[in-house]
N, C-alpha and C positions, 0 to 999 in steps of 0.2 A: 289482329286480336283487339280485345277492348271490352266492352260489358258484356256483350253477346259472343259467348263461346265459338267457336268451328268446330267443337268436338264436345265427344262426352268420354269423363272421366270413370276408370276404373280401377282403383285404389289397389288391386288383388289382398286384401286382406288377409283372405283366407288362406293362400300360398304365401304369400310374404312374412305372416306369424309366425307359420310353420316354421319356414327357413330360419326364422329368429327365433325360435325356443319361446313363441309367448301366447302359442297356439290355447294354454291351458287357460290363460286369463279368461273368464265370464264377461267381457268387453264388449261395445261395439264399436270398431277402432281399428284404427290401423296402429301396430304397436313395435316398433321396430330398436333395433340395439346398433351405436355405436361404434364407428370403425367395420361396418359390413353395408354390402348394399342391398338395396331393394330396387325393384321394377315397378312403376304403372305403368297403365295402358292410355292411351289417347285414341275413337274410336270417332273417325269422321271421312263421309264421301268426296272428298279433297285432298288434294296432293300438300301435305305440312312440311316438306320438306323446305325448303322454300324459306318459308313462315319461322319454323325452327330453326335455319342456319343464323338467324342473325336475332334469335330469340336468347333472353336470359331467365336463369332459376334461381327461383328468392326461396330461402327457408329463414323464417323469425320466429324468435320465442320471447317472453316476456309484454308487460305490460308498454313500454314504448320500444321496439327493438332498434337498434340503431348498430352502426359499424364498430363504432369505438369501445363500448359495450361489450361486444362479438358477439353479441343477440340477434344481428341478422347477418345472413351472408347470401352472398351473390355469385353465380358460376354462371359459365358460358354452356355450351350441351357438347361440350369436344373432348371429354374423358379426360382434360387436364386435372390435377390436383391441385386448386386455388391455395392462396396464403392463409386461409383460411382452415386449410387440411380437406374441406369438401371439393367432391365433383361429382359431374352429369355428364350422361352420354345420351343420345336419342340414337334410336333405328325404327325404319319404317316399312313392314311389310303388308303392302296391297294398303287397304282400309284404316291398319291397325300400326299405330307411331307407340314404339315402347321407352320409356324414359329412365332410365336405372340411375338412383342417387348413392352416392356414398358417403356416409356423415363423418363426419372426422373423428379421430378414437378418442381426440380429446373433448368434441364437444357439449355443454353446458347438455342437461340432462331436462326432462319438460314437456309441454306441449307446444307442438309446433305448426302452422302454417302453410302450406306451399303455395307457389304462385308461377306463372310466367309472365313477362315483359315484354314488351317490343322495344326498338329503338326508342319511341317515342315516352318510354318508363308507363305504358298504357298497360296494368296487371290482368291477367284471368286468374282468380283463385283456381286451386287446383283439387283442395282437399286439408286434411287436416290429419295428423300424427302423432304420437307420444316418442320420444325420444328415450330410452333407459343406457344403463353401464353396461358394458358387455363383457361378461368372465371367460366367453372363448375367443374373445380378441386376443391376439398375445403384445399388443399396442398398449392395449386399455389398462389402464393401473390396476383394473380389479382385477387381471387376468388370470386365471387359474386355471390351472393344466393337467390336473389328473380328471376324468370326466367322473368317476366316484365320488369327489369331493362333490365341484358341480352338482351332483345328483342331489348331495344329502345339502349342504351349506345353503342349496339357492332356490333347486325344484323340487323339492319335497314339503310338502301341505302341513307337516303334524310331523310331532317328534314327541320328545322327554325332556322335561325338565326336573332336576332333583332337589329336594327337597328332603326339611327332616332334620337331623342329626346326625355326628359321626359314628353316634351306636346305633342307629336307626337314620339310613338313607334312605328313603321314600322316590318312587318313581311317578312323578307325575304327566297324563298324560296331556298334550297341549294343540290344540287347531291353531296352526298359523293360519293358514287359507288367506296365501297372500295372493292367488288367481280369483278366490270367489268377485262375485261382483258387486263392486259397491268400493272394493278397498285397494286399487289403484286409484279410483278416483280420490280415494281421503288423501291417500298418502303422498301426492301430488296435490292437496290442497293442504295438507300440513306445511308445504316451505311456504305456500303461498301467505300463512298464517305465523310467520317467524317475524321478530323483533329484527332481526336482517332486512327481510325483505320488506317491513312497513317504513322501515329508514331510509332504505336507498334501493327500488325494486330491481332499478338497471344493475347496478353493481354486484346483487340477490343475485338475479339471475344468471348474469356473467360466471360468475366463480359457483355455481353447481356444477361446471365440468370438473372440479375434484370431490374426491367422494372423502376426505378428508374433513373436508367445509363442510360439505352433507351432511355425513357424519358427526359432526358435533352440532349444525341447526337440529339433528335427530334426536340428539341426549339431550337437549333443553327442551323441544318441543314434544318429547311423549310425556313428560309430567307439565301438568297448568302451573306451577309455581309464580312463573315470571309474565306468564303472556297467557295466550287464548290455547293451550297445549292441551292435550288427549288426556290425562286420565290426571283427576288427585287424590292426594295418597294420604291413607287415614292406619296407625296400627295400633290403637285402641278405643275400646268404650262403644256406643252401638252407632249404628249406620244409616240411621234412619234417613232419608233422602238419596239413599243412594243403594247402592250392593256390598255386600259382605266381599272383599277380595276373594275370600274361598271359594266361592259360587264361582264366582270366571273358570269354565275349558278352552277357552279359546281367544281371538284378538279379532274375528266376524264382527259379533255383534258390539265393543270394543268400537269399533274405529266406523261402523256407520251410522251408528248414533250421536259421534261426535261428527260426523261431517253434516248429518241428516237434522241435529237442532242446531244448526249455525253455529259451529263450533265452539258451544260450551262444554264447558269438562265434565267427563262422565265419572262419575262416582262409585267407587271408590278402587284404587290398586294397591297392592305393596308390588316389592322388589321382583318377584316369581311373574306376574300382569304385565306392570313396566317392562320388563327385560322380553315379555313375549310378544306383544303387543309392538316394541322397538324391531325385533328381529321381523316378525312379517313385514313392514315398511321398509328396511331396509332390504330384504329379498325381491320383495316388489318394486324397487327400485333399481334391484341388479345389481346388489350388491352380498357378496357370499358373507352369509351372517351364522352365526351358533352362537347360544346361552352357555353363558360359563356357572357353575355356583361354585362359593368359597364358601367350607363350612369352616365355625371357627372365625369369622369376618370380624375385623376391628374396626373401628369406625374412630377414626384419629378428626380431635376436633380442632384442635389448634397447632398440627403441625411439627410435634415434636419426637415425632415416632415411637410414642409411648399410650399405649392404655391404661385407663387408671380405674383403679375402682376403687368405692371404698365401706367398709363393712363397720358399723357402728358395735359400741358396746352391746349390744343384746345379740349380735350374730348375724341380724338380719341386712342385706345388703342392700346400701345408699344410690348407689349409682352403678352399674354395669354398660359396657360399651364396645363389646362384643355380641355380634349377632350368631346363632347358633348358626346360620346360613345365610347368605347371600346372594341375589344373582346379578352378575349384569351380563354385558354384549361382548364378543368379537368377533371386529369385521376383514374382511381378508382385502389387503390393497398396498401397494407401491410405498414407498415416503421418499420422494424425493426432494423433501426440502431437510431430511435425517440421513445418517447413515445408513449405508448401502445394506448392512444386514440386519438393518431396522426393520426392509418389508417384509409383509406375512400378515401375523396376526395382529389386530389392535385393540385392547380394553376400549370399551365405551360404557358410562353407564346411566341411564335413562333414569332411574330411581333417582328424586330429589334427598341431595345429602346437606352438601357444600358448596358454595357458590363459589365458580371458576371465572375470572375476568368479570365479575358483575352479575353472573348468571347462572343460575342451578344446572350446569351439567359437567359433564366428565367424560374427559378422553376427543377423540383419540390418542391411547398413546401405546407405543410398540411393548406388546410382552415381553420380547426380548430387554428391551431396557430397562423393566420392573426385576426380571432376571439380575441382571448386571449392578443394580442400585445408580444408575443413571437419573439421577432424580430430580435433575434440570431441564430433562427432555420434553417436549410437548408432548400433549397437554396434561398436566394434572397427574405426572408420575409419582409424586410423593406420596398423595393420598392412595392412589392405588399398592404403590408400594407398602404400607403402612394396611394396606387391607389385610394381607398377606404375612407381613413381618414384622410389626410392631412390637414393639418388649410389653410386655406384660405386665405392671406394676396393680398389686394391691395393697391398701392401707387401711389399718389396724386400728380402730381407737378403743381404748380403753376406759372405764369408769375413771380415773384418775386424768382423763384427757392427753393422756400418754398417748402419742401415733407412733409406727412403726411399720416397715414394710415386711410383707413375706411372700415367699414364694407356693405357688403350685402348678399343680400338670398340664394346665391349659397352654396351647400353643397356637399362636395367632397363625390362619391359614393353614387348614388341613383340606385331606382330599378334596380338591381341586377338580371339578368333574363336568363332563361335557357327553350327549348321548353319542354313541361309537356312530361309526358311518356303515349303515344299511343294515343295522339293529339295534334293539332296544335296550340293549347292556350300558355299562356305564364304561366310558373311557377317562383314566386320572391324567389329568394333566398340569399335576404341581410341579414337576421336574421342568414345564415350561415357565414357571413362575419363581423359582429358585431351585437352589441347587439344594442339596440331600442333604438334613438336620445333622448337626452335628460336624460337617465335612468343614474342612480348610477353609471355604470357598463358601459355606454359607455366610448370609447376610445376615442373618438374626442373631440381634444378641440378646440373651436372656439373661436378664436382668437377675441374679437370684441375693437374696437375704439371706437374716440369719435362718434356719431350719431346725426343726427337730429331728436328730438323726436317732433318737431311742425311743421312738415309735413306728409303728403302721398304724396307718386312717385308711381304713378303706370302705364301701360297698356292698352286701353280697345281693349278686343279682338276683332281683325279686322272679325273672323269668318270665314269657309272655302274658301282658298283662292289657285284659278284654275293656273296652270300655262298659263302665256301667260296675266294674268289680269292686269288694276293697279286699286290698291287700297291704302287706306289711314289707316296708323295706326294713332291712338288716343295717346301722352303720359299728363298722366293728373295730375296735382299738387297740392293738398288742404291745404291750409294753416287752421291748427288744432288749432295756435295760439289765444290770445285776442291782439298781437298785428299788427301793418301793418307789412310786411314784403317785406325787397327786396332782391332778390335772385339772384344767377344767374345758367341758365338751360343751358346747353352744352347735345344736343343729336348727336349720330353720327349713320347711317345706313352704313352697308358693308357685304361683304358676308365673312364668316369665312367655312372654311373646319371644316371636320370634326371632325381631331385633336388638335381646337381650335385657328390655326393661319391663321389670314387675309387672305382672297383674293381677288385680284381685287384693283380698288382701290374705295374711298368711293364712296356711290351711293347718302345717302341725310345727309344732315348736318344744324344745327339750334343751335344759341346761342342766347341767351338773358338775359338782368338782369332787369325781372318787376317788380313792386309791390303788393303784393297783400293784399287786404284787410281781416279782420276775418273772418275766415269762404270761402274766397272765393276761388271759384274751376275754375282754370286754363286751358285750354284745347289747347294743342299744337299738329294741323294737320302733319305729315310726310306724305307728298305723295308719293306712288310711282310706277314708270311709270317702265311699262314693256321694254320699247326700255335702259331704266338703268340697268336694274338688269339680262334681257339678256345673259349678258356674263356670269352668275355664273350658267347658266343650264347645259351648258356640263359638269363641272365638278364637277355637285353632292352639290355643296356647298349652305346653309342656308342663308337667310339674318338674321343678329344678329343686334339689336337696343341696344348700351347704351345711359343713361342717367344718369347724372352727376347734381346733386343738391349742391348750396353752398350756406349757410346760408351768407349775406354779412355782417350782426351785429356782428354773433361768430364764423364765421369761421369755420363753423362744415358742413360737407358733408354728401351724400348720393348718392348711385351707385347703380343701379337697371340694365337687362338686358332681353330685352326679344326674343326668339326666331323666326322665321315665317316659316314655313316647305310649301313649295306649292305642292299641291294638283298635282298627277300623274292623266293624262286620265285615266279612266278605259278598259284594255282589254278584249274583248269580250272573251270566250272559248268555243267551242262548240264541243264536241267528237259525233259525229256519231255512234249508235250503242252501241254492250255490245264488249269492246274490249275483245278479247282471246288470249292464247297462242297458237302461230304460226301463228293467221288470222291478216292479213295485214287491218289494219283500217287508220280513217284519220281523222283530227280534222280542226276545220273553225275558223279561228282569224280575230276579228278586232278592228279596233281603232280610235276614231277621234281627228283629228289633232286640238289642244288647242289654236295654235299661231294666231296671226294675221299677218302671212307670208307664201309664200311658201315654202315647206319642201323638199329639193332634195335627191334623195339616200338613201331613208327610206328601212330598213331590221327587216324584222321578223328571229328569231331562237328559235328553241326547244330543251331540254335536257331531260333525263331523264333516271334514271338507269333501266333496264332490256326495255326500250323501243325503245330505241334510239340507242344501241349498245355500247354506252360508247360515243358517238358522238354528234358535236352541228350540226345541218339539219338546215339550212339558206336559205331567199326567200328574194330578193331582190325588192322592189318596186316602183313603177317611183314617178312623183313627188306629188306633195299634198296641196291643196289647204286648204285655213281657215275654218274649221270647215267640212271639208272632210273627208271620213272613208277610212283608211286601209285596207285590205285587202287579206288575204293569207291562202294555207289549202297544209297541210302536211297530209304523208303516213309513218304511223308507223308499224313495227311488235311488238310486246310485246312477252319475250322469257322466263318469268318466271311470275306467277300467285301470288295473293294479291294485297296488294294496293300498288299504284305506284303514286310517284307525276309525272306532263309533266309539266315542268318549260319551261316559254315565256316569252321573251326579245323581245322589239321594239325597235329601234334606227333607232335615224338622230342626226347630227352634232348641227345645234340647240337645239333640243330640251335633248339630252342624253336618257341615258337608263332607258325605264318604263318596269318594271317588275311586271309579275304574275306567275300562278300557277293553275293547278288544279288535286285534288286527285283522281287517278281513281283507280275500281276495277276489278282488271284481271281477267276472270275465265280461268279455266283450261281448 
């Protein structure tokens, strides 16, 4: 051996993906997992036997590979298993010398190298490979062993992420499309773009055999906060240079625009982007991932496991620090530097909050231990715990600058939710997060004050409510007493985002101090008029009603809130036909416009992985009259067979982005 080959290589790609589960990647590569082996071929009119007995096999990964590192390793071709955990074996039949490698279940994750030596350390390159985790090893810490989970957690394109509120859960559809092409290549230039690796690359590379480390380089490097990271996060006011998060279906276009302009950060994500965008990179890296959302999400800023709020003299509130929803990550894998019934599942979360050790991320840390109140445990259990179960404080002031706390019905960390495995339902999984409100054995303690016990504050449901409508919410007061009572009622309406802080400014506002008699039920109309509340449709945001009760005898309060989610048109979907792989088909959208305005510059787009290319397909529409339909029909190819979702987005500047979905079945 030496510069000039004796043979020619042949990588089998195509059979060797297979075997490895990575056939679906849009690559061109050889793509192999960890702890399993692969064959090439060597294909020369020479007897190699010979040649190969006292030949060796180099695999290197990283910027300088070296031993000490364990960035390169070295094996002889005799089936032994080096200290290293890799081995090689050669066999030679006629013409054709087959060489099977087996990487070690622990080894550092990456692009790799191969080579062979002679005595004389004289290399032939050999070819070149991607190294990933392996979830059907039963070595590999990712290991996971029901082949259903596998299915949904690792090789499944598109899922649900939920969104919304606890009285309105929203199903959002989402393109991971972590085989399309373009986005192994990112997410493998993402470590290479980590504050890790620009410090010390050997050391970088070294320790990506745990998915641990990965893991948390993951949740600092999907948000730019710190470094050269994939998306930043913007939750109010407009967007100008960038995307509306709402617009995002998918983590495609995402993650190749940030590798394809030299990775500057693509504009803009929240928590729903991040957390999706995070789980494609880590799938594509072989590691089983799922979006969690917490609705009801606290967001503890300095560590004391208490939410605070606080609501000024006129009713209207100062600070809120509860998100109506949240999402982040969990990734399935080992801890063996934790307890033993630590492995499973582990919070991460890619949305910039809090800086951990110096740096905006979060996690990994075992759900079971958020469960338990282990709050010492690595990494970053308190604040997740505190996502979850935080006490609830809010404060009172008064015209006399009198503070005071009181209690209401909000309870930090409600459904808990994650999309079921091989449907589109929702599966709750707070019981994995704590134990059952009220029980022995929960962790929350709620905080509660003085109260008013001789009243009800309540709500009455205004009932589905269309955007574009006005309607009247109901807030209603029953004095429980036998005596008269005079009160005084402060409601304030405004649109709140989605991470709990104001927007806008107030839309309806009502004070008063009546009295009321035994028994009598109070009924105070909120109108509200759609040319008001208008401005909070482009950006996603809720209308939130409080109402603030104070007894004027004893001084004792009561803060109730309620939510109002308006009602999206529905989009029509209509697919044409039995779509196939490779027959170009085409699907019929429409929509009718809700407002009572004209609507300029309306756009339909489709996504979808294996249908779309990795691509969003846009059709621009003229304008749009009140209660007019929409209009638009796309030409898809579909390039891979199973079910596939085709995610539809409609957008205009008033009205924002309505989103659907629909599941189709490819045949071959």
């Amino acid at each position: 051996m030496g510069n000039e080959a004796l043979f020619e290589v042949d990588l089998q790609k195509e059979k060797n993906n297979v075997d490895h589960h990575t056939d679906m990647f849009c690559e061109d590569g050889l793509i192999v997992r960890r702890g399993q082996p692969f064959t090439i071929s060597l294909q020369s009119d020479e007897n190699l036997q010979s040649v190969l007995s006292e030949a060796k096999l180099t695999a290197q990964t990283g910027q300088s590979p070296g031993v000490s590192p364990e960035t390169k390793v070295s094996m002889g071709l005799n089936a032994e298993k080096q200290d290293s955990g890799w081995s090689a074996s050669a066999s030679q039949h006629g013409g054709t010398v087959s060489l099977t490698i087996c990487p070690a279940h622990s080894a550092p994750i990456g692009k790799y190298s191969l080579a062979l030596s002679d005595p004389s350390n004289n290399e032939t390159p050999l070819g070149k490979f991607v190294l990933l985790f392996n979830p059907w090893c039963p070595d590999d810490t990712v290991y996971m062993e029901k082949k259903e989970e596998r299915e949904e957690y690792l090789m499944s394109q598109d899922g649900i992420i939920f969104v919304g509120e606890v009285k309105n859960i929203k199903r959002l559809a989402w393109n991971f499309g972590q085989f399309e092409s373009g986005v192994l290549k990112a997410s493998l230039k993402i470590l290479d773009q980590s504050l890790q690796h620009k410090k010390n690359p050997d050391k970088d590379c070294c320790k990506r055999n745990d998915p641990i480390y990965v893991t948390r380089v993951l949740s600092a490097m999907i948000n730019a906060n710190d470094d050269s990271g994939v998306l930043s996060g913007k939750w109010h006011g407009n967007y100008v240079g960038g995307v509306n998060p709402s617009k995002w279906t998918g983590s495609v276009e995402i993650l190749r625009q940030w590798h394809d302009c030299y990775c500057k950060s693509v504009r803009y994500g929240q928590c729903w982007v991040f957390a999706g965008v995070g789980c494609t990179v880590a799938r594509a890296l072989g590691i089983p991932c799922r979006v969690i959302t917490n609705f009801e999400s606290a967001h503890d800023t300095n560590g004391d496991l208490r939410i605070e709020t606080y609501v000024g003299e006129n009713g209207r509130m100062v600070k809120e620090s509860v998100w109506n929803f949240h999402c982040w990550l969990e990734s399935w894998m080992k801890r063996p530097d934790l307890k033993p019934d630590y492995d499973g599942w582990q919070a991460s979360d890619p949305t910039p909050q809090e800086q951990s050790e110096g740096v905006m991320c979060c996690g990994p840390v075992p759900v079971k231990a958020i469960k338990e109140g282990d709050l010492n445990c690595q990494y970053d259990a308190a604040f997740v715990y505190a996502e979850v179960n935080a006490d609830y404080v809010t404060t009172i002031t008064q015209s006399n600058g009198r503070q005071y706390n009181v209690v209401n019905k909000v309870k930090v960390g409600q459904y808990i939710s994650t999309k079921s495995i091989g449907k589109d339902t929702r599966e709750d999984v707070t019981h994995l997060y704590k134990y059952k409100e009220g029980s022995a054995l929960e962790r929350m303690v709620y905080r509660k004050a003085q109260v008013c016990q001789d009243f009800d504050l309540s709500f009455e449901d205004p009932g589905e409510i269309m955007k574009g409508s006005d309607f009247v919410l109901n807030v209603v007061v029953t004095n429980k007493s036998s005596m008269v009572k005079r009160i005084r009622l402060q409601v304030t309406s405004e649109g709140m985002l989605h991470n709990g802080q104001p927007d806008k400014k107030t839309i309806q506002a009502y004070t008063g101090e009546p009295s009321l008699s035994p028994g009598e039920v109070l009924k105070i109309p909120m109108k509200h008029l759609y040319c008001n509340y208008a401005p909070l449709l482009p950006t996603g945001s809720q209308l939130l009603v409080w109402a603030l009760l104070t007894d004027m005898a004893t001084h004792s309060s009561m803060l109730e809130k309620y939510s109002i989610s308006l009602k999206d048109p529905k989009i029509t979907i209509q697919v044409i036909g039995n779509p196939r792989v490779g027959r170009q088909s085409y699907v019929k959208l429409s929509v009718e416009n809700p407002l009572p305005e004209i609507l300029e510059k309306c756009c339909f787009s489709i996504e979808g992985a294996n249908l779309t290319h990795g691509e969003t397909m846009a059709r621009r529409i003229g304008s749009l009259g009140p209660g007019q339909k929409a209009m638009a029909k796309f030409y898809f190819t579909p390039t891979k067979s199973g079910q596939r979702k085709l995610l539809v987005d409609f957008y205009n500047k008033n009205l924002g982005h309505i989103k659907s979905y629909m599941t189709l079945d490819i045949s071959k």
